[in-house]
N, C-alpha and C positions, 0 to 999 in steps of 0.2 A: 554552391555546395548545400547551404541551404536550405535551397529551392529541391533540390534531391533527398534531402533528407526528409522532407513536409514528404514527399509522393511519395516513400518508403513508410511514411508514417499511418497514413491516409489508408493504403495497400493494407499492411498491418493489420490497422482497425477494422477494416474492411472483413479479412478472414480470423481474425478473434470474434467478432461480436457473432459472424455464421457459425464459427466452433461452439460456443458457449447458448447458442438458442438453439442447436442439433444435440447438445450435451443433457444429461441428466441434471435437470436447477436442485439446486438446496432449498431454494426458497419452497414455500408453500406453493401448491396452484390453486391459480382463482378461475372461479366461475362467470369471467364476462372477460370482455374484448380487452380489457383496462380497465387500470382505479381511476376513477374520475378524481377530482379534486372534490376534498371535502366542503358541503354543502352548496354544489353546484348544479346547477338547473340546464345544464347543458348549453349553457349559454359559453362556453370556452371554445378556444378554437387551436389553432397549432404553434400558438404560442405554449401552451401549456406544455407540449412534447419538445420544447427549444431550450437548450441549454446553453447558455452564453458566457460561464464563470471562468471556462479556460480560456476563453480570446487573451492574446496576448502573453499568456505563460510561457508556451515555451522558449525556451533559450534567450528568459527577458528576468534571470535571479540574479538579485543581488544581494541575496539574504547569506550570511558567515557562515551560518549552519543548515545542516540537512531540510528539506520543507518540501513537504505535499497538500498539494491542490486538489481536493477530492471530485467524483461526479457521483455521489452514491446518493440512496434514497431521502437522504436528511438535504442533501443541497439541493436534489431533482427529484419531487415529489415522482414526477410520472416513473420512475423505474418501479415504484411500487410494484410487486406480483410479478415483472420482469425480469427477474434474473438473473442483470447484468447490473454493472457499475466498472467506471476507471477512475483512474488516476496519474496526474502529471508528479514524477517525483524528481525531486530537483538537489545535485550535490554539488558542494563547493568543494575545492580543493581539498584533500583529503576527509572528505564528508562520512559521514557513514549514520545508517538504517540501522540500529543496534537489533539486537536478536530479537524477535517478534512470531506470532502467527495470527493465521487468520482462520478463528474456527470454524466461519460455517462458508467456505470458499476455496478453493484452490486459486495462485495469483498465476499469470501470465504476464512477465515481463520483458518489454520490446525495449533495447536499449537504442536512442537515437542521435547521441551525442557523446563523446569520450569513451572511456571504459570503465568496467566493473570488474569488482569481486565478487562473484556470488554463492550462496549456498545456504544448504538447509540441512538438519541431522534428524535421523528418520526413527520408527521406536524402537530402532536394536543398536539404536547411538550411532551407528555409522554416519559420516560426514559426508555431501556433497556437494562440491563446489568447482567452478570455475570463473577464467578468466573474461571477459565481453568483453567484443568489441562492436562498433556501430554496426546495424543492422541484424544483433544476434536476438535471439529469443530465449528466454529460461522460465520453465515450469516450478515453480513450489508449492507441492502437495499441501493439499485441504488438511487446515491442523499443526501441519508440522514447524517446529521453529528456522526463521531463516534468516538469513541477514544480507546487506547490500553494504560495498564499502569501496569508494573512490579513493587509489592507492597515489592517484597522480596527486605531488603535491602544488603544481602549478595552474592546471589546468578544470574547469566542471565537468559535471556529467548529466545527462536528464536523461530519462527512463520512462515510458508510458507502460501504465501494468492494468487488466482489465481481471475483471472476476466475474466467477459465474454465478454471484449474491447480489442483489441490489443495496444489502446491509453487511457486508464478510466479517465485519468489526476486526478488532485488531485490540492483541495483548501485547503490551510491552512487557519482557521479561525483565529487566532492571527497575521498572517504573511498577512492576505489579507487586516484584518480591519485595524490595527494597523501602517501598513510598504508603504503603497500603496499613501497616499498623501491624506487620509481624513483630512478636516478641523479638527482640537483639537477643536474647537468650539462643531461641527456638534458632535463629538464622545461625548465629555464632556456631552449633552443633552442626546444623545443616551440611557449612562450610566448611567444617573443620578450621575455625581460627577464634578469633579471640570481640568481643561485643564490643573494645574500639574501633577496631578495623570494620565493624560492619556499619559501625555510627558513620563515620568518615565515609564509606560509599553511601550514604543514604544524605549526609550532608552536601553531596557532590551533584543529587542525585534531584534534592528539593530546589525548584527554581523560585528563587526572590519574589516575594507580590510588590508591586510596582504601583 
């Protein structure tokens, strides 16, 4: 099963990465073939276009909580100016992607293991979501908020998601509103509730330094 699910996977990547270089980039465009590596003499070779930080990711988590594996320009210098980047996202047992976007990207996610929940709400607030299962595909629009959430409480889930950014960044909407130094006043109003209740998600929200 596996071994079907790597060739579903492969397949996949195959006609995402063709969708996304036929597509309109976010990215800037550049004026040569490729970024070279900084302060190179041309002395590089196809090592430089080799990415080897997923070998072994998938279907190999044993991490509690939700975890992605990036391939974007910060890990792989050569997407520079190219357009694209993935990512391996990996769910434990009731895991969950909390609401997020990616401003300068629309995401493409190939679900290749268990199932999802998925969905995004669009700017007239309408909700959309559904259910995944292996081998499905789900768009979430450039910008819009979205979330992923593994309902099995037994069982993981992994997802490859590819964008048409080599940099899409990513806001967390509990980690931006909550973690960032908004007044508890300003949020408490926001919310309609009271500046304990917003301390307390914001305490929930701050992870220990270690």
């Amino acid at each position: 099963m596996a071994s079907t699910l790597l060739k579903n996977l492969l397949l996949s990547l195959l006609v995402v990465s063709a969708g996304f270089w036929v597509a309109k980039a976010s990215d800037p465009d550049i004026l040569f073939d490729f970024v070279a590596p900084a302060n190179s003499t041309n002395n590089f070779d196809g090592n430089y276009f080799t990415f080897i930080g997923l070998r072994g990711v998938l279907f190999n988590s044993t991490s509690p909580n939700f975890k992605v594996t990036k391939a974007s320009m910060a890990e792989f210098p050569a997407l520079k100016g190219q357009s694209v980047s993935f990512a391996i996202l990996q769910y434990p047992a009731g895991g969950l992607n909390p609401p997020h976007t990616h401003p300068r990207s629309a995401e493409l996610l190939f679900l290749v293991q268990g199932s999802l929940q998925v969905g995004f709400v669009d700017t007239t607030n309408k909700l959309y979501n559904q259910t995944l299962q292996v081998g499905d595909m789900f768009i979430f629009p450039k910008g819009l908020v979205h979330f992923q959430y593994n309902a099995n409480t037994t069982g993981t889930a992994t997802a490859v998601s590819a964008f048409g950014s080599a940099n899409a960044g990513t806001i967390s909407i509990p980690a931006n509103v909550f973690t960032t130094g908004i007044d508890d006043v300003i949020l408490a109003k926001a919310f309609k509730t009271d500046i304990a209740t917003i301390q307390n998600i914001t305490a929930g929200l701050i992870t220990p330094k270690t």
